[in-house]
TIKE-148002 format. One record per residue (C-alpha): chain; x, y, z; residue number from 1; residue in one letter. Coordinates in steps of 0.02 Angstrom, whole numbers, plus 50000, padded with zeros to 5 digits. Each point is the difference from the previous one (the first is absolute). Layout:
! TIKE-148002
SITE cadena     X     Y     Z num residuo
SITE      A     X     Y     Z NUM       A
...
END
This chain:
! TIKE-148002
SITE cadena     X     Y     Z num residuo
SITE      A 50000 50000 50000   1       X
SITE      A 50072 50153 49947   2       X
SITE      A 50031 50173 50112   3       X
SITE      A 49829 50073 49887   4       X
SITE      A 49903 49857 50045   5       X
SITE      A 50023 50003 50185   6       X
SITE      A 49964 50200 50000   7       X
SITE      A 49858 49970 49915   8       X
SITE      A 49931 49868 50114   9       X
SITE      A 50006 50098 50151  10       X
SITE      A 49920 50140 49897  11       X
SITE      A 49869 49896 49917  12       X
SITE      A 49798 50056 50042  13       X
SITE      A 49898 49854 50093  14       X
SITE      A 49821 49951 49980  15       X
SITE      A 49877 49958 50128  16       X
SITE      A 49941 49854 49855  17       X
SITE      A 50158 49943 49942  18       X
SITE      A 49962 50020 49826  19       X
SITE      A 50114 50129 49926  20       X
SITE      A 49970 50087 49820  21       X
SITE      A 50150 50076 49946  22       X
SITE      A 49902 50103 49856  23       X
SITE      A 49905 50082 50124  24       X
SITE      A 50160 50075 50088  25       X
SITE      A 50092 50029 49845  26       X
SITE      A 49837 50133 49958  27       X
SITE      A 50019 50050 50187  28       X
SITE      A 50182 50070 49940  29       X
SITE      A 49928 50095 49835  30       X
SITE      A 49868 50076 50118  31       X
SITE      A 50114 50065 50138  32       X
SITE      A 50138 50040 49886  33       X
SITE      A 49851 50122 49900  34       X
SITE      A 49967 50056 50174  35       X
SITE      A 50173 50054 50050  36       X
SITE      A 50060 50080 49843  37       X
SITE      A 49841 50104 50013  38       X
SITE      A 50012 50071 50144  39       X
SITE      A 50208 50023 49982  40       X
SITE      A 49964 50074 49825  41       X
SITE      A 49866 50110 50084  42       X
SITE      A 50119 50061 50145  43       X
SITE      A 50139 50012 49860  44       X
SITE      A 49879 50145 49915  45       X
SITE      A 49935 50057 50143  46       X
SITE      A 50163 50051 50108  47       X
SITE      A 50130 50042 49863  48       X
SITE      A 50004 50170 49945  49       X
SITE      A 50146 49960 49885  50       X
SITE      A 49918 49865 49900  51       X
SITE      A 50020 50039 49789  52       X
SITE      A 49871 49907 49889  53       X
SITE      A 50138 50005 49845  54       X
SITE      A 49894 49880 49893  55       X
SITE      A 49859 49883 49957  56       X
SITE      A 50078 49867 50095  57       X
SITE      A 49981 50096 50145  58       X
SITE      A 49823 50047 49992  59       X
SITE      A 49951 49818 49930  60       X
SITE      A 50080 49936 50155  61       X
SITE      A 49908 50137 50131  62       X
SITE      A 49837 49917 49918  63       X
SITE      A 50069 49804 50018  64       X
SITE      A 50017 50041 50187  65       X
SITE      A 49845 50091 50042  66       X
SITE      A 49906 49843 49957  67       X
SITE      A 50099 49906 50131  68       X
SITE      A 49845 50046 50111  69       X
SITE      A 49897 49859 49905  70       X
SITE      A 50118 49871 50089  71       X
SITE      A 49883 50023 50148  72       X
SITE      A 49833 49941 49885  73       X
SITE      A 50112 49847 49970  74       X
SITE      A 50030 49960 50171  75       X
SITE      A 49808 49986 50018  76       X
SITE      A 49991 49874 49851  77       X
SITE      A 50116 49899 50079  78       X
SITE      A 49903 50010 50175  79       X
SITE      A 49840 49970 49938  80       X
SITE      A 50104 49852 49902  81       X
SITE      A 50072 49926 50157  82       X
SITE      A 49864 50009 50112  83       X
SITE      A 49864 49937 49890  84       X
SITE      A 50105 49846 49983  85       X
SITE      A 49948 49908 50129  86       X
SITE      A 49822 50043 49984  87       X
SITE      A 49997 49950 49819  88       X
SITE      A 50093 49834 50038  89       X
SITE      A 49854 49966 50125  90       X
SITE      A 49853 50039 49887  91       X
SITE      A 50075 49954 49837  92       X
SITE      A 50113 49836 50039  93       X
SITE      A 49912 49941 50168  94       X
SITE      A 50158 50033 50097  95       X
SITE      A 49975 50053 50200  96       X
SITE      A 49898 50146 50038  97       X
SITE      A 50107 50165 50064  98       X
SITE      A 49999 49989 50203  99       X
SITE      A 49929 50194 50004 100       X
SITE      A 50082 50020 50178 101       X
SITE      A 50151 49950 49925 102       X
SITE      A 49988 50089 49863 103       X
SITE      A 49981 50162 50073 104       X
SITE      A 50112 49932 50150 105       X
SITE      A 50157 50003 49857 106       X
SITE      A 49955 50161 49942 107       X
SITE      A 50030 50093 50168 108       X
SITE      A 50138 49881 50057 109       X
SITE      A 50124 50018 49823 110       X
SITE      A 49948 50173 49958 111       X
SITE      A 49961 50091 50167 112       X
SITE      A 50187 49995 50077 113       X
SITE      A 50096 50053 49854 114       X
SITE      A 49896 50152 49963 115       X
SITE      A 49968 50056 50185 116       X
SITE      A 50200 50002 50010 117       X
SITE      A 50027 50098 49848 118       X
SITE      A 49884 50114 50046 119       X
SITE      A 50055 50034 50159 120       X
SITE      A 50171 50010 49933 121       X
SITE      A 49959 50139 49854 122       X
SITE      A 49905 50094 50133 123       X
SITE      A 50143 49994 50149 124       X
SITE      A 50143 50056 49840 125       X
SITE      A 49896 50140 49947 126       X
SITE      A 49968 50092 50166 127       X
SITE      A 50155 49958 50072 128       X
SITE      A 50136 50041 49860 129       X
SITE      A 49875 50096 49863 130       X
SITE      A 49909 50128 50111 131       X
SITE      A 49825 49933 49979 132       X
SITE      A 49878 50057 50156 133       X
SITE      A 49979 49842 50093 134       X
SITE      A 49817 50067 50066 135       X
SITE      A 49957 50044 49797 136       X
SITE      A 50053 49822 49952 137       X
SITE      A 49961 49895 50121 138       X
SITE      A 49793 49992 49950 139       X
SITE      A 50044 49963 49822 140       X
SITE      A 50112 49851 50088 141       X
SITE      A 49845 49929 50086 142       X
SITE      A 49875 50030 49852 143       X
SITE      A 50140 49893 49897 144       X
SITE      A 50029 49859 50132 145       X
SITE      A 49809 49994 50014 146       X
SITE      A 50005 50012 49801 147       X
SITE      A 49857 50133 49972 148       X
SITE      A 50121 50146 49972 149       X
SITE      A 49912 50012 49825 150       X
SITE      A 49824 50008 50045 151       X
SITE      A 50038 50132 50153 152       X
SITE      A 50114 50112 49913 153       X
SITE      A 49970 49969 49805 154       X
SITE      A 50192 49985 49975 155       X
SITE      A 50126 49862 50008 156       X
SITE      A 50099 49986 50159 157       X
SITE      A 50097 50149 50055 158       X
SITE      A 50114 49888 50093 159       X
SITE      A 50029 49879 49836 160       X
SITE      A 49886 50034 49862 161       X
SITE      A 50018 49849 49901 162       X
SITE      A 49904 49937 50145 163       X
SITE      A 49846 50044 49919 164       X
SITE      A 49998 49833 49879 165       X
SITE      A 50003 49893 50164 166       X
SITE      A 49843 50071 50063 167       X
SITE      A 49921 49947 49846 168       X
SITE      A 50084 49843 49983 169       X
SITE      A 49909 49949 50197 170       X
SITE      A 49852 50074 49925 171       X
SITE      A 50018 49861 49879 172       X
SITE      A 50067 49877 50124 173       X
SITE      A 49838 50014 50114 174       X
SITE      A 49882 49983 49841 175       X
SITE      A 50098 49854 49918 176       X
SITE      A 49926 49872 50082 177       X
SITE      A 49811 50057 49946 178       X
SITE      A 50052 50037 49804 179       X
SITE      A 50075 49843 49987 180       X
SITE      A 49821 49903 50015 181       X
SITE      A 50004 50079 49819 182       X
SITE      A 50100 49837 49984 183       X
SITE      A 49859 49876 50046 184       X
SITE      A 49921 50032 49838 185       X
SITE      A 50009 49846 49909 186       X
SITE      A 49983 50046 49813 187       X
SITE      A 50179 50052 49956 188       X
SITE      A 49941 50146 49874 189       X
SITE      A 49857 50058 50123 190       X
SITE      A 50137 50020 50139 191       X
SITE      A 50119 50106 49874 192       X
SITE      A 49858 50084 49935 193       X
SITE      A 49970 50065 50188 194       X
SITE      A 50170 50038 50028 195       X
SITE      A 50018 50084 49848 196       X
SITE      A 49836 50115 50037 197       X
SITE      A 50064 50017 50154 198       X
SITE      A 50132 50104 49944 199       X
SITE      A 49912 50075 49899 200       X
SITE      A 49888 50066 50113 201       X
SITE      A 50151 50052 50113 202       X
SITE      A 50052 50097 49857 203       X
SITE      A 49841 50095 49973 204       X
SITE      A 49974 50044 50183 205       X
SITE      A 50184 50082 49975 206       X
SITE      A 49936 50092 49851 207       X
SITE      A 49852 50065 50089 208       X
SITE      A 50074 50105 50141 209       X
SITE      A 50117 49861 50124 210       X
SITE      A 50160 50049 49893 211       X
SITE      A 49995 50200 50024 212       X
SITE      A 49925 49977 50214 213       X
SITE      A 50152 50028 50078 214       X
SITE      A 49936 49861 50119 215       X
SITE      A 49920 49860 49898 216       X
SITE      A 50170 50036 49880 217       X
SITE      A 50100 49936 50130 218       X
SITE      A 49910 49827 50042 219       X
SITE      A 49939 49838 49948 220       X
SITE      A 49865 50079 49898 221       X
SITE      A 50138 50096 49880 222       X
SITE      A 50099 49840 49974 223       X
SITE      A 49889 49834 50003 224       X
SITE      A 50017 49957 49823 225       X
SITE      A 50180 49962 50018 226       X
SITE      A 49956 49887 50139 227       X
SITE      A 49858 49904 49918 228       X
SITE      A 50148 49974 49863 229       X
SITE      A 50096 49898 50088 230       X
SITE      A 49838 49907 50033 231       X
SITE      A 49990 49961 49797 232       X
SITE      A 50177 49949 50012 233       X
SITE      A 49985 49901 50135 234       X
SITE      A 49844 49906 49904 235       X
SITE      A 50104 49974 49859 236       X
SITE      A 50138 49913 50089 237       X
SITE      A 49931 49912 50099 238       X
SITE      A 49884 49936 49853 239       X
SITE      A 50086 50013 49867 240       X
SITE      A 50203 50018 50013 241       X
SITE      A 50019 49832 50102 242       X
SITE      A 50080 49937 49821 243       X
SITE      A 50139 50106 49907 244       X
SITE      A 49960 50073 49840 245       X
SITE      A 50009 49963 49821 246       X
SITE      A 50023 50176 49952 247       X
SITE      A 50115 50056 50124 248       X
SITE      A 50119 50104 49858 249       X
SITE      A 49814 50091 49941 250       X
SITE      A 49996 50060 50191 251       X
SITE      A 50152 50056 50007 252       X
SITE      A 49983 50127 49830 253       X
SITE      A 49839 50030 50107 254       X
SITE      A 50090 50041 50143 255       X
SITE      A 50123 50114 49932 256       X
SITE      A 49876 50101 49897 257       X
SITE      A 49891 50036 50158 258       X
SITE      A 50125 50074 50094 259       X
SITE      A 50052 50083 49866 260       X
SITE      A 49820 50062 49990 261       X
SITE      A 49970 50024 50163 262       X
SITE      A 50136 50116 50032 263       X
SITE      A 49952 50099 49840 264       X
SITE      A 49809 50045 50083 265       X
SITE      A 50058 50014 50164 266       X
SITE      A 50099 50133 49948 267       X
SITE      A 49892 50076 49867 268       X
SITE      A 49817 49980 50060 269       X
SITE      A 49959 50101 50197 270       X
SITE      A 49873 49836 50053 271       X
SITE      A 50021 49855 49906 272       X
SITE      A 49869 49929 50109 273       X
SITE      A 49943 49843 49860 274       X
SITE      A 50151 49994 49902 275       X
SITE      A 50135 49975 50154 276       X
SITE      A 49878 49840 50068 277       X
SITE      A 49990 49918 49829 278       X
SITE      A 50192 50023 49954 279       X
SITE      A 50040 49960 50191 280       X
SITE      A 49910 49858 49956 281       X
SITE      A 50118 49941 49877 282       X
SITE      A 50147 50014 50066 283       X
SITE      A 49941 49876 50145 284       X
SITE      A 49934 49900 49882 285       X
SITE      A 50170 50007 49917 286       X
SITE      A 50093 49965 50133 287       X
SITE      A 49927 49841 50047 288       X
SITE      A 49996 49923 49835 289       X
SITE      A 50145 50093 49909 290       X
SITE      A 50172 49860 50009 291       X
SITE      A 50096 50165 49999 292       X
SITE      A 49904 50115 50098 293       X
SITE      A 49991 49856 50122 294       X
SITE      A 50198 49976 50016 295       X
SITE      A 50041 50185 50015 296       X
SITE      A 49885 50032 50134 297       X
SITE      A 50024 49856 50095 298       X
SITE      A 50194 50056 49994 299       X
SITE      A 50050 49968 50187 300       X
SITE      A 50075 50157 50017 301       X
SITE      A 49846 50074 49948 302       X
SITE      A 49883 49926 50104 303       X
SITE      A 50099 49992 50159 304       X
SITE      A 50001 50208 49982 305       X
SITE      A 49804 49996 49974 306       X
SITE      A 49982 49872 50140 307       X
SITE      A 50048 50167 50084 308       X
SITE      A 49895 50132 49928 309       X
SITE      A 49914 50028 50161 310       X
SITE      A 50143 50055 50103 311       X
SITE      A 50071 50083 49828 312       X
SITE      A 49800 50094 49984 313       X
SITE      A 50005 50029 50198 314       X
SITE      A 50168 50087 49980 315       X
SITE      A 50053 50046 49846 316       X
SITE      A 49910 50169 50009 317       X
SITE      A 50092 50066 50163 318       X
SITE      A 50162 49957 49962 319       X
SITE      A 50008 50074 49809 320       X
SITE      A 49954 50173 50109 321       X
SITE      A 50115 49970 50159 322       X
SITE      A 50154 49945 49867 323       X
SITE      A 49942 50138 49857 324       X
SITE      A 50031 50129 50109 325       X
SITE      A 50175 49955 49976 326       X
SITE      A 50016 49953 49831 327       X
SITE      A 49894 50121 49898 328       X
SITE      A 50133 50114 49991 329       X
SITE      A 50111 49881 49907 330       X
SITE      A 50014 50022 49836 331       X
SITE      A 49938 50197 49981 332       X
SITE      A 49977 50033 49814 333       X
SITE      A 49968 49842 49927 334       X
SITE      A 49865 49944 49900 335       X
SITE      A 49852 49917 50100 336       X
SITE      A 50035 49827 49938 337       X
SITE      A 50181 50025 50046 338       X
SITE      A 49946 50073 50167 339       X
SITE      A 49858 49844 50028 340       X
SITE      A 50144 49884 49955 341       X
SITE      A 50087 50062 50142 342       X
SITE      A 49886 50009 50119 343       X
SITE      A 49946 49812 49955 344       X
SITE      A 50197 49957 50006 345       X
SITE      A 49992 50070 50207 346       X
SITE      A 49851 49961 50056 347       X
SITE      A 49957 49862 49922 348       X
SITE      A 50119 49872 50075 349       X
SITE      A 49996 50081 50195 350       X
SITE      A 49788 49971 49961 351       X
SITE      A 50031 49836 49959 352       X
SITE      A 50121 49955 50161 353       X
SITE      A 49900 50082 50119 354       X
SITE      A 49852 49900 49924 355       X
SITE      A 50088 49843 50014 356       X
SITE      A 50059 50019 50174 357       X
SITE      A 49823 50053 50059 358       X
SITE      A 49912 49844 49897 359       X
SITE      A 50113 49881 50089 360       X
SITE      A 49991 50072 50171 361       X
SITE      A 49823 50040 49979 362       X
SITE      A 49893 49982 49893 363       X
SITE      A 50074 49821 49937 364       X
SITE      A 49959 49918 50186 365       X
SITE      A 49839 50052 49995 366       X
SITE      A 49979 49894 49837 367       X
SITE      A 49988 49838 50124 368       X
SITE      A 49828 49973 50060 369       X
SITE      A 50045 49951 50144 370       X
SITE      A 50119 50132 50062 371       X
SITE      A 49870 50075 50127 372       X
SITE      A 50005 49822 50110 373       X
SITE      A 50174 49968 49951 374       X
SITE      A 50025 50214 50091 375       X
SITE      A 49918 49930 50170 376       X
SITE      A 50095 49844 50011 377       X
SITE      A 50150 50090 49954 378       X
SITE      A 49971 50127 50139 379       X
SITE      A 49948 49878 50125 380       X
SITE      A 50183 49930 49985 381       X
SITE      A 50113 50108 49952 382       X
SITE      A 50114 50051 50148 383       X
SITE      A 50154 50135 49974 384       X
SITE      A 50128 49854 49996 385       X
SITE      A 49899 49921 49864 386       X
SITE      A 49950 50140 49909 387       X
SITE      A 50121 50019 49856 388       X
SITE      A 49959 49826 49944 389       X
SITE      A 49792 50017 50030 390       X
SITE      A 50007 50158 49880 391       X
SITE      A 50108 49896 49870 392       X
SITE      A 49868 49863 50002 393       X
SITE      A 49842 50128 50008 394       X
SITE      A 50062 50071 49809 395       X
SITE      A 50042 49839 49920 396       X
END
């Protein structure tokens, strides 16, 4: 076993079922790697006053990265994907019902501790090194924690305001369990059919006045199509992907030409609100039954970086403004894809150590189901001589 392999063991994502789909974390990187270079190209523009725009490449480029924001909408594809799995297994295959209790039980115990930490973290760094009024920010901490910081103040988080997708995301997390009866449906185009109007709907009720409510805009109600997405996918794999394709080169052309499209209209169209579903669409589709698209983004490098995307989202926000304070400077003059370049160059790789040293110390633990028992058993036995080899044992 080689020096890569081991590192990438100890940094490899664990799943409460066992079953691990590489795909799925290989899109994880594309979507938090859209996510980053957004907001770094963003606080590239926004901070430098020295920033030249010499030519097209430049201004083609600016556009690329402004719709890195769409990364999020993927990340709720690939939720509703994940967590309608077991439901549709149950329903469509006969496999065991979800245990609700545990369901929601897994939720709290993998998600809860990572982003409570972070939190906490962002808030003590900003009022203790960047001036921030700890009496201003501490509501907006609690609103967050208690995640209903959009719905009382109509923004995202003023403590971390990427924050605002994981309200919406246990919005959907609460709700999963009751849209995925849309599974018991027996006729196979009935239940598509409902899923499909189903987004449709969500779409319309965006149209008509949820999309421009500062609110509604910033809940479930703004983003449920994406969600009910990964519900179609999720019926088509389970259904129809359990044998590999015959056309696998068609869907990788297919592949190809709908990112290719989809980055075109995210750039050029304001709300590609049918358009970025159905081309969304393919590239899942794409991905599962493409031989190439398959290999690329099951890449172990790939996916062991989107195995972390939720320490990376969690993070990745505060620490491109704590380290561009330093860096932003550099380069004075340049062109703005010289000057992104840069940036990227810095604060890319410190983003991506303090990410992995956070996954394995926290978030990464709280991967094992059983980590709350395995806490009081630990506690219950650990003495100070003991100690250094209880904590060893508690991370493995």
């Amino acid at each position: 076993m080689t020096i890569a392999d081991r590192l990438l063991g100890h940094l490899s994502r664990r799943t409460t079922s066992g079953q691990f789909i590489p795909e799925i974390d290989g899109l994880r990187f594309v979507s938090i790697a859209m996510v980053v270079c957004f907001h770094l190209g963003g606080y590239t523009m926004a901070k430098s006053t020295a920033i030249r725009f010499a030519d097209p490449l430049d201004n083609a480029l600016a556009h690329l990265l402004a719709t890195g924001h769409y990364g999020v909408q993927l990340f709720f594809i690939i939720s509703g994907f994940v967590l309608a799995l077991p439901f549709a297994r149950h329903h469509l295959t006969h496999a065991p019902a979800p245990r609700l209790g545990a369901y929601y039980r897994r939720r709290l115990t993998r998600l809860e501790p990572p982003y409570i930490i972070a939190m906490t973290l962002i808030f003590a760094a900003a009022t203790m090194f960047l001036g921030a009024s700890a009496r201003w920010l501490w509501p907006h901490l609690v609103a967050s924690l208690a995640y209903v910081h959009n719905l009382v103040y109509g923004v995202g988080s003023a403590v971390n305001i990427v924050a605002w997708s994981l309200e919406v995301e246990v919005q959907f997390y609460l709700l999963a369990p009751l849209l995925a009866f849309v599974f018991a449906i027996s006729g196979t185009w009935t239940r598509r059919i409902a899923i499909v109007m189903g987004i449709a709907a969500a779409i319309l009720i965006q149209h008509f006045g949820v999309a421009d409510n500062p609110r509604l805009s910033l809940t479930l109600l703004n983003q449920l199509q994406f969600f009910l997405l990964g519900f179609l996918i999720a019926d088509l794999y389970i259904t129809e992907w359990s044998t590999p394709s015959t056309h696998t080169s068609r869907w990788d052309v297919a592949g190809v030409l709908a990112w290719i499209a989809l980055a075109t209209v995210l750039t050029l169209v304001r709300r590609p609100a049918v358009l970025f579903p159905l081309l969304a669409c393919v590239v899942f589709c794409a991905t599962f039954r493409g031989s190439a698209m398959r290999r690329l983004l099951s890449n172990r490098w790939l996916t062991t970086i989107g195995g972390m995307c939720y320490t990376i989202y969690l993070l990745h926000y505060p620490l491109i403004s704590a380290l561009g304070r330093r860096t932003i400077r550099m380069g004075g003059g340049a062109s703005f894809t010289e000057h992104f370049l840069l940036q990227f160059t810095i604060i890319v790789p410190l983003l991506l150590l303090v990410s992995t040293l956070y996954f394995v110390l926290v978030e990464r633990p709280c991967m094992n189901k059983d980590w709350p028992r395995n806490l009081v058993e630990w506690s219950r036995s650990v003495t100070w001589r003991t100690m250094p080899d209880r904590l060893s044992s508690l991370w493995r």
